[in-house]
C-alpha positions as CSV (number, residue, x, y, z in Angstrom):
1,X,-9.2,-115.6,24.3
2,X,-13.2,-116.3,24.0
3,X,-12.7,-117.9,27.5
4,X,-11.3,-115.0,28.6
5,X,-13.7,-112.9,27.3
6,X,-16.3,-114.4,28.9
7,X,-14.6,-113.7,32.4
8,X,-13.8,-110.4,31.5
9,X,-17.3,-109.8,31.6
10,X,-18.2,-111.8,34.5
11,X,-15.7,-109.9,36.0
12,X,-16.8,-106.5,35.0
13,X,-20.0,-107.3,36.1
14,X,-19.0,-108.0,39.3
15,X,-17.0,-104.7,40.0
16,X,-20.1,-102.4,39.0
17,X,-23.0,-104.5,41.1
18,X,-20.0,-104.4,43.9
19,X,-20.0,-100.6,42.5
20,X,-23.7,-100.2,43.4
21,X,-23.6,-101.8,46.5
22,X,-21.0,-99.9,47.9
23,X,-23.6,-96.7,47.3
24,X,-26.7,-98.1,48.7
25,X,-24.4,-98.8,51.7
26,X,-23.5,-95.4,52.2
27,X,-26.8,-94.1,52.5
28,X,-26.9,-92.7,56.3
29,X,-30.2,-94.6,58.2
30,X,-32.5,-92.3,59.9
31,X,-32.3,-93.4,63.9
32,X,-34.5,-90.6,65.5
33,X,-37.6,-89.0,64.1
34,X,-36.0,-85.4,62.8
35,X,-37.3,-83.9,60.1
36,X,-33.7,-82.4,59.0
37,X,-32.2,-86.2,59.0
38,X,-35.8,-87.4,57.0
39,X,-34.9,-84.4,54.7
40,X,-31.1,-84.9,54.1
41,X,-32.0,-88.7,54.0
42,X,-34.0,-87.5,50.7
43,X,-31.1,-85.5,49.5
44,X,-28.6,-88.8,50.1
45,X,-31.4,-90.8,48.2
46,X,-31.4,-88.3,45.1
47,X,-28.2,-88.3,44.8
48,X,-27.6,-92.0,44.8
49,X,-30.4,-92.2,42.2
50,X,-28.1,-89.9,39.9
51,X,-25.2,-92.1,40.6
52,X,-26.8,-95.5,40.0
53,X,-28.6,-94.3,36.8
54,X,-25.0,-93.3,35.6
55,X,-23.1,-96.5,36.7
56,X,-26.2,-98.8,35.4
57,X,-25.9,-96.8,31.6
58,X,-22.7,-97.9,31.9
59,X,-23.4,-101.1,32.5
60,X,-26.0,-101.0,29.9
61,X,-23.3,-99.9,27.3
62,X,-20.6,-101.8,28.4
63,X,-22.9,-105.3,28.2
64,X,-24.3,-104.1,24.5
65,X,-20.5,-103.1,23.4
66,X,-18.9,-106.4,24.4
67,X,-21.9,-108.5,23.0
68,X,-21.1,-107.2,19.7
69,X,-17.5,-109.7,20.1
70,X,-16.9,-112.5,20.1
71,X,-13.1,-112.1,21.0
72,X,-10.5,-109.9,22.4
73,X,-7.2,-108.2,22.1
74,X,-4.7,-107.1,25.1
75,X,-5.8,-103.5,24.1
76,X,-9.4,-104.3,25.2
77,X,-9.0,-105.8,27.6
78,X,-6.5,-103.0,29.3
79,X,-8.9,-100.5,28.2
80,X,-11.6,-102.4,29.8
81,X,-10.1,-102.0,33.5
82,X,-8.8,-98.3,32.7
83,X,-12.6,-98.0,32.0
84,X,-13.3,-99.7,35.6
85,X,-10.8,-97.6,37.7
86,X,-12.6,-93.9,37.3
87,X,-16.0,-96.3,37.7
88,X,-15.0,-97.4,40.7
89,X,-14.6,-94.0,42.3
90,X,-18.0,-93.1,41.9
91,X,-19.6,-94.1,45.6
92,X,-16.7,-92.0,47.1
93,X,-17.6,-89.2,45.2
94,X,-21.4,-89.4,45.7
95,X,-20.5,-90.0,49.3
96,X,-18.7,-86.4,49.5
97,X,-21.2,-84.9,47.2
98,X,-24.1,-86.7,49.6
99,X,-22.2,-85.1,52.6
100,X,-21.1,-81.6,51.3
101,X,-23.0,-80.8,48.4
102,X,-20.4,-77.3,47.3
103,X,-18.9,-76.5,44.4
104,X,-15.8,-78.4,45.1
105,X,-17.7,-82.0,45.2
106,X,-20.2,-81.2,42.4
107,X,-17.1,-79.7,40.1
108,X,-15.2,-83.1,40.8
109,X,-18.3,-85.4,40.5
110,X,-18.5,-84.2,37.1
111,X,-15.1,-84.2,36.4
112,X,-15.4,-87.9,37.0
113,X,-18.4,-88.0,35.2
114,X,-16.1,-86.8,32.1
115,X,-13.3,-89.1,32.9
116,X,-15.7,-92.1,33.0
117,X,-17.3,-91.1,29.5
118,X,-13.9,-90.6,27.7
119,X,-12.8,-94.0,29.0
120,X,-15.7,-95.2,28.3
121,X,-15.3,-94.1,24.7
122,X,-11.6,-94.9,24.3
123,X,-12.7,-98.5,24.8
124,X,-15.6,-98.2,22.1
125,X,-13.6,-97.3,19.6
126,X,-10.7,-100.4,20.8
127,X,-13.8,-102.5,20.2
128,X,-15.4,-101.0,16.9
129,X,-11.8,-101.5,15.1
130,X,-11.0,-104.7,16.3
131,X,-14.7,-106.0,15.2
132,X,-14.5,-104.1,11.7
133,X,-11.1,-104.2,9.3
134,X,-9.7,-100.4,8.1
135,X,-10.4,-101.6,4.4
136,X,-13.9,-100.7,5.0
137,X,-13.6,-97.6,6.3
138,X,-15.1,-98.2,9.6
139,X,-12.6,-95.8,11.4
140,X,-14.0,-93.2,9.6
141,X,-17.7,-94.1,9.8
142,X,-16.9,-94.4,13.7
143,X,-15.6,-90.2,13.8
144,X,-18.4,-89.9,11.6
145,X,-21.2,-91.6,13.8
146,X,-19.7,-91.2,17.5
147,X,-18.1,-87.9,16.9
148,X,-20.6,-85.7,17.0
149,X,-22.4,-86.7,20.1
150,X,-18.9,-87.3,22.2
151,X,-18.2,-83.4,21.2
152,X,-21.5,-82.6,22.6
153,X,-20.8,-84.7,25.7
154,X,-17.8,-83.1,26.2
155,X,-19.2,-79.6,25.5
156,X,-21.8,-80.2,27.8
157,X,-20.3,-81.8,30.7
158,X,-17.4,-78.6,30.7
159,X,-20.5,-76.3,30.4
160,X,-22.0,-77.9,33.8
161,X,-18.6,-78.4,35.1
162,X,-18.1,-74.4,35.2
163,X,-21.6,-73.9,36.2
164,X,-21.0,-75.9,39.2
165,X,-18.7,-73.4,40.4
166,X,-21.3,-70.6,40.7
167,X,-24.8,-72.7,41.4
168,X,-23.8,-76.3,42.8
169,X,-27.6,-77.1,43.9
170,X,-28.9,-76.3,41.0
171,X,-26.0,-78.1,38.6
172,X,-26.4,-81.3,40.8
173,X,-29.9,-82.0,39.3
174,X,-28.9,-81.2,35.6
175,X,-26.6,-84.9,36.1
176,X,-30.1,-87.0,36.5
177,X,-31.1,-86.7,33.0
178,X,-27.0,-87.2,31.6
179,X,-27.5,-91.0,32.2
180,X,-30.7,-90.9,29.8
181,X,-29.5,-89.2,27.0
182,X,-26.2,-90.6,26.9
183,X,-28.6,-94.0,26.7
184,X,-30.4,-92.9,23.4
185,X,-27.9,-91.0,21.6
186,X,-25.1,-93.9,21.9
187,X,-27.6,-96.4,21.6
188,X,-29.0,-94.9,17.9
189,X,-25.0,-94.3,17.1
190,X,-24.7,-98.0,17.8
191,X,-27.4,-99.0,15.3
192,X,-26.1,-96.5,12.9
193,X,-22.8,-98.0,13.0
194,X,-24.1,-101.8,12.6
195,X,-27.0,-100.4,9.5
196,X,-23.5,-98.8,7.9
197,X,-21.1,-102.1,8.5
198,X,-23.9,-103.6,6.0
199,X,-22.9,-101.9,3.3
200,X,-20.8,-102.6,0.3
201,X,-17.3,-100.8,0.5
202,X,-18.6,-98.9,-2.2
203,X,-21.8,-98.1,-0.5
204,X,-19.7,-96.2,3.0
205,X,-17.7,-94.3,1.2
206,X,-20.7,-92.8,-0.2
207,X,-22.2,-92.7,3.6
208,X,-18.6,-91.1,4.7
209,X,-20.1,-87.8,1.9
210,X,-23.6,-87.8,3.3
211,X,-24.9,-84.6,5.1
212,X,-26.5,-85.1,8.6
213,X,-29.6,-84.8,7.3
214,X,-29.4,-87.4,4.8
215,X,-28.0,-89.6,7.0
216,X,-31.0,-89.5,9.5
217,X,-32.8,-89.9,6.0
218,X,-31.2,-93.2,5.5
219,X,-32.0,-94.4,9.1
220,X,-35.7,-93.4,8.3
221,X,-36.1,-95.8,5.6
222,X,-34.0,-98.4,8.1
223,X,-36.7,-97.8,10.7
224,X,-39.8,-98.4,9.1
225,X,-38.4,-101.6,7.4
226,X,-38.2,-104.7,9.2
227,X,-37.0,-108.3,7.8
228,X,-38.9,-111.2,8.7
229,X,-38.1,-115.1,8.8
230,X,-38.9,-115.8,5.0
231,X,-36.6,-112.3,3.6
232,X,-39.2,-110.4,2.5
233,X,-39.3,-106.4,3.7
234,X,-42.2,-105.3,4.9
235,X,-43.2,-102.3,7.4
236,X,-42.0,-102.3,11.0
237,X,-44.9,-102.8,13.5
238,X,-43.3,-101.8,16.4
239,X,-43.9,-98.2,17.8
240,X,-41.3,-95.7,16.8
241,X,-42.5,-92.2,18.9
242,X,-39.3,-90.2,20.3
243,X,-40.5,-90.3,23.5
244,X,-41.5,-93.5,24.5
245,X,-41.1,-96.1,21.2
246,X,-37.8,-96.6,22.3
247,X,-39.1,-98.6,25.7
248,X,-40.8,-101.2,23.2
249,X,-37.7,-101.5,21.2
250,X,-35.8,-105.0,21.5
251,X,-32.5,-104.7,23.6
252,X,-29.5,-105.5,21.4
253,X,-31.5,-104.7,17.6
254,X,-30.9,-102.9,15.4
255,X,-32.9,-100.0,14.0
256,X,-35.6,-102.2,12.1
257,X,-35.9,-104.6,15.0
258,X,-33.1,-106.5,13.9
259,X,-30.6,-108.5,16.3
260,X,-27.2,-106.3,15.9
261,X,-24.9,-109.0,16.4
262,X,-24.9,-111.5,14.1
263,X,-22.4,-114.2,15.9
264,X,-25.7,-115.1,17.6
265,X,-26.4,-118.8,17.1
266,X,-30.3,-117.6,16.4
267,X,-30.0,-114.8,14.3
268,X,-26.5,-116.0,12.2
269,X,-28.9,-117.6,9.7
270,X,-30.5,-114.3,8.9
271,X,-27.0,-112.4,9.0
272,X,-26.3,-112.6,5.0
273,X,-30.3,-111.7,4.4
274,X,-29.6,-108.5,7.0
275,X,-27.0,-107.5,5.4
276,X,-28.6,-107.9,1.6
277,X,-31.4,-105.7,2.9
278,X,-29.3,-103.4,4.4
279,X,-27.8,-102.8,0.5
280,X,-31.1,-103.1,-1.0
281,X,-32.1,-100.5,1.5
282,X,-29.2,-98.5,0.5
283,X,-30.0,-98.8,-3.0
284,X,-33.3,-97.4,-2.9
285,X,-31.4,-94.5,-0.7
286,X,-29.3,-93.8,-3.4
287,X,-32.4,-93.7,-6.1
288,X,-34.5,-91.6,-3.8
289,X,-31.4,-89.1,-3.9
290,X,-30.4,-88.8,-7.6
291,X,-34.6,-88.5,-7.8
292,X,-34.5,-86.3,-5.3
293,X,-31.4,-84.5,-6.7
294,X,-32.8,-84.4,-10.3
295,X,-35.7,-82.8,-9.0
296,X,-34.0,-80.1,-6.8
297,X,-32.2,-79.8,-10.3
298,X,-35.2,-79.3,-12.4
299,X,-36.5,-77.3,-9.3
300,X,-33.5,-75.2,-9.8
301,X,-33.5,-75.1,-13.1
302,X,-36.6,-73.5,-13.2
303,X,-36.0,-71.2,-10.2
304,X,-32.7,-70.3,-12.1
305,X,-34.5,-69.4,-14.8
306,X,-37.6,-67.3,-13.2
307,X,-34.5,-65.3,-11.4
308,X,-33.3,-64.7,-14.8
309,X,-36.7,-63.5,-16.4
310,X,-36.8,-61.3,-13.0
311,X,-33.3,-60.2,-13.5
312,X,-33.9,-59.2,-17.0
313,X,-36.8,-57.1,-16.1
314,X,-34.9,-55.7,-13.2
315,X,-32.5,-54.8,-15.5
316,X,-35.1,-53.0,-18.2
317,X,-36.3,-50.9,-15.2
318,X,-33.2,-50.7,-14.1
319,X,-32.5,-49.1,-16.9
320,X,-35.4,-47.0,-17.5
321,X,-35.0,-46.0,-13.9
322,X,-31.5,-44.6,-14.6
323,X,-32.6,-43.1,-18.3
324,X,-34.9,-41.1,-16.1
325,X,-32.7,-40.7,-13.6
326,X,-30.1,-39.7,-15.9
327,X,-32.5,-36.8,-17.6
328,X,-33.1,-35.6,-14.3
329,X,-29.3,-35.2,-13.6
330,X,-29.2,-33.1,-16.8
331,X,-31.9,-31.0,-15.7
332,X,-30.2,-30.6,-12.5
333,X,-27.1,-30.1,-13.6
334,X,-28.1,-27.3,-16.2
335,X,-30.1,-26.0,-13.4
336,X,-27.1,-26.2,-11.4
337,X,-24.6,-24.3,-14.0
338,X,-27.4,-21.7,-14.3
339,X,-27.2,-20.9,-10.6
340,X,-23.4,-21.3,-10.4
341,X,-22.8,-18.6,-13.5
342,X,-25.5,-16.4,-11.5
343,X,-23.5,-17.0,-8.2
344,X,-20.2,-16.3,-10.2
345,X,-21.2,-13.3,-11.5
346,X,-22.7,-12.0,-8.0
347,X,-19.4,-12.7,-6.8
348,X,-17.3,-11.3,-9.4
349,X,-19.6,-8.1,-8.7
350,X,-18.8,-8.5,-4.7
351,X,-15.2,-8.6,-5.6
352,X,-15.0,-5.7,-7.4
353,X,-17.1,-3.8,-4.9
354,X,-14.5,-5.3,-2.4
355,X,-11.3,-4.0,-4.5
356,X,-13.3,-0.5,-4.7
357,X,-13.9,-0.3,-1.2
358,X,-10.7,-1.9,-0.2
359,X,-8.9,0.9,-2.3
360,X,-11.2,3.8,-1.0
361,X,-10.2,2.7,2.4
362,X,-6.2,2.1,1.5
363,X,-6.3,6.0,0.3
364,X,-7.8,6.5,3.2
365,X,-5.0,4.9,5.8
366,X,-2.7,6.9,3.2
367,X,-4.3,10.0,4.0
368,X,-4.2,9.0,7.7
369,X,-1.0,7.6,7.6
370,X,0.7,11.1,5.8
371,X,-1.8,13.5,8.6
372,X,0.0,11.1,11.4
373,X,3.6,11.7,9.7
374,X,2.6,15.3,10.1
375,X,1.2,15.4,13.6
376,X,4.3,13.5,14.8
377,X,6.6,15.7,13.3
378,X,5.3,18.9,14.9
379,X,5.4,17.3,18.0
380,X,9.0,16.0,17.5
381,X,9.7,20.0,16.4
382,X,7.5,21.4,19.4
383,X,9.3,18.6,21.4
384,X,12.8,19.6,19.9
385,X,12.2,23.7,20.7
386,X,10.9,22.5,23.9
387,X,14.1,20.7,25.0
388,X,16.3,23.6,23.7
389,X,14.4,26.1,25.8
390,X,15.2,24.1,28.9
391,X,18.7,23.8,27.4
392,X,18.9,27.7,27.6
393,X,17.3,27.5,31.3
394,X,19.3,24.5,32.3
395,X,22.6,26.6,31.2
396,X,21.4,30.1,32.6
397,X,20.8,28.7,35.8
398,X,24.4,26.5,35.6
399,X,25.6,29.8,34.9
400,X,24.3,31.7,37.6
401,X,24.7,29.0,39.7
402,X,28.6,29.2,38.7
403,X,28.5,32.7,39.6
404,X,27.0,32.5,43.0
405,X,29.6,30.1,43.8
406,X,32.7,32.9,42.5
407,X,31.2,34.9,44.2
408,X,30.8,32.9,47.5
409,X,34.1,31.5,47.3
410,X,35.4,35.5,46.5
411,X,33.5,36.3,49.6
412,X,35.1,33.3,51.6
413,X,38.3,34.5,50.6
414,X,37.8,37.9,52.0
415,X,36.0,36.9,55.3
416,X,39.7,35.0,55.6
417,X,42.1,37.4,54.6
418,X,40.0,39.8,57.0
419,X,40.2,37.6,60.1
420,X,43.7,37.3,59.4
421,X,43.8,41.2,59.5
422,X,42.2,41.0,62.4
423,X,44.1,38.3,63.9
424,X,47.5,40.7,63.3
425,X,45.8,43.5,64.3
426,X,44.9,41.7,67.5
427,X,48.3,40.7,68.3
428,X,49.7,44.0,68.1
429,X,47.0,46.3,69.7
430,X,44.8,44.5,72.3
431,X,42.3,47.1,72.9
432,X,41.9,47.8,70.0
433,X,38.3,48.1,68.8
434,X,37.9,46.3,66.0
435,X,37.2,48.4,62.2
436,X,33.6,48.7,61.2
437,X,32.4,47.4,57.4
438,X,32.7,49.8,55.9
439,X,36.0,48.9,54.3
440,X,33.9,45.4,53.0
441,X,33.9,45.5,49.3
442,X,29.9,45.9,48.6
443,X,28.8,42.5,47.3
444,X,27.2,41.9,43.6
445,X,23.5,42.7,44.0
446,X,22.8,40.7,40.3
């Protein structure tokens, strides 16, 4: 299996320079002199810088990973070319995003991007547990060490991701510096994990408890320690500024200088004295914390007990505070019954001035209440006389009204038996003239 190792690299090798050719080779040569193909030219040119400082980080981090074995396994080695597929994509992708720079390119370039990384990563973590045993709890130093930059990788590349959709320009330029800082941050992860495979097992599961903080503590000492040829510790010489100490750092060291893998034929003599200094290192770690935690106890203790001494004068004006406070509730509070008994009494005063007032003015509606009785029952007798006066008219004038009709009807009567007189008289004497009145019963002059 070291043979095929050893291809596996060659071969991997060979798919990203093949990778990187493929993109160069896409670039689109400028034939005639127009300054919108010199300018898109530029554009092709950034973008293919972007894509070859990704793909070359990978290279970077694939060569570092796999010098760090010696051997394989199957799960590797399938990892390796699931790694190499998504990889491979990349000059079609910066060819469309070259050609069409939209949110639909820029959205799926970094979607690649992301797929890339997380292969990327499943095949680090193949590799860190097949180099270090579970009994050691490097599984749990990897979450521990890797985990916190992958979630910000991931975090990071959905945040562009959905930026991409609203300013694609813009987004496209925020990839250049991805390559970079996914260089330093796995890099330093890298030597953290080799400074903590060191240890006693002991020694990481004390790591496994340690803060961030203390953590980057611990790589402190680590970095301004080197080992030389003869095992001593002294200083490391090398520069160590954020920005730019990291150029003059060895490739493949660890964080004091250090050669990380220690199946090299020049540095396996110095393996066992790494790995002692590593614990000695360690050891004065663990010191400078219980110091450091006896003093922040002390330091604690004493702030503990200059907040009680505060407390207990808080509390003694406290309590004077609500003594005086206390008086002045009394004060206020006689004050207050004072003017409550004087409000009492105004009102009991008020309420019998209301009763008085409200029993002038109920004899009162009496009074008005028995002249009303009155008034309405002299109208209903005036009303009463009134309707039996036009009772008396109303039957008077029936009366006479029944008596005009007698004497109408009476009068009909005779007009009839008269013209049947006449009508015999007629029959029997034509020439006759006929009889005056004056045999007409004289009507009733009433």
């Amino acid at each position: 299996m070291k043979k095929l190792k050893t291809r596996l690299d060659a071969f991997s090798d060979a798919v990203i320079a093949i990778i990187l050719t493929i993109m160069v080779l896409d670039l689109t040569p400028v034939l005639k002199n127009n300054w919108s193909d010199y300018i898109f030219l530029s554009k092709q040119i950034g973008i293919y810088v972007i894509s070859f400082a990704f793909v070359a980080n990978m290279w970077y981090q694939h060569a570092t990973l796999f010098d760090e074995i010696d051997d394989m396994t199957y799960r590797i080695m399938l990892y390796d070319f699931l790694f190499l597929i998504p990889l491979s994509l990349t000059p079609l992708a910066t060819n469309m995003m070259a050609s069409n720079t939209t949110r639909i390119p820029v959205m799926a370039y970094g979607v690649l991007l992301g797929v890339v990384s997380a292969c990327f990563r499943l095949l680090t973590s193949s590799v860190m547990h097949f180099e270090y045993t579970d009994t050691s709890k490097m599984r749990q130093l990897y979450r521990k060490i890797f985990g916190r930059h992958n979630t910000i990788y991931i975090v990071s590349n959905v945040v562009l991701i959905v930026l991409a959709y609203f300013f694609p320009q813009i987004v496209l330029w925020f990839y250049l510096p991805y390559p970079l800082v996914y260089l330093l941050l796995s890099s330093r992860d890298r030597q953290q994990m080799y400074d903590a495979s060191q240890l006693t097992t002991e020694q990481r599961q004390q790591y496994l408890k340690l803060p961030q903080n203390a953590i980057n503590r611990f790589r402190e000492i680590v970095q301004n320690q080197a080992q030389p040829g003869n095992g001593t510790t002294q200083t490391a010489s090398h520069p160590q500024n954020l920005l730019t100490g990291w150029l003059d750092h060895p490739v493949g060291a660890d964080s004091a200088g250090n050669p990380i893998n220690p199946l090299d034929q020049n540095s396996s003599g110095d393996a066992e004295a790494i790995r002692k200094q590593r614990q000695a290192q360690w050891e004065e770690f663990a010191k400078q914390m219980k110091q450091a935690s006896k003093t922040y106890r002390d330091q604690a203790h004493k702030n503990h007990k200059q907040e009680q001494d505060i407390k207990h004068d808080q509390v003694k004006q406290a309590e004077r505070v609500a003594e005086q406070q206390q008086d002045q509730r009394k004060h206020d509070a006689e004050q207050a019954a004072k003017e409550a008994e004087l409000k009492r009494k105004a009102r009991e005063e008020e309420s019998k001035q209301a009763a008085k007032e409200a029993e002038r003015q109920q004899d009162l509606e009496k009074d008005s209440a028995r002249q009303a009785a009155k008034d309405l029952e002299r109208q209903a007798k005036a009303k009463c006389r009134v309707a039996k006066e036009e009772i008396k008219i109303a039957e008077r004038q029936q009366k006479a009204q029944h008596k005009a009709e007698r004497e109408d009807a009476k009068a009909e009567i005779r007009k009839q038996k008269l013209a049947q007189k006449a009508k015999q008289y007629g029959d029997h004497t034509p020439d006759a003239q006929p009889k005056p009145d004056s045999d007409k019963e004289p009507t009733n002059k009433d």
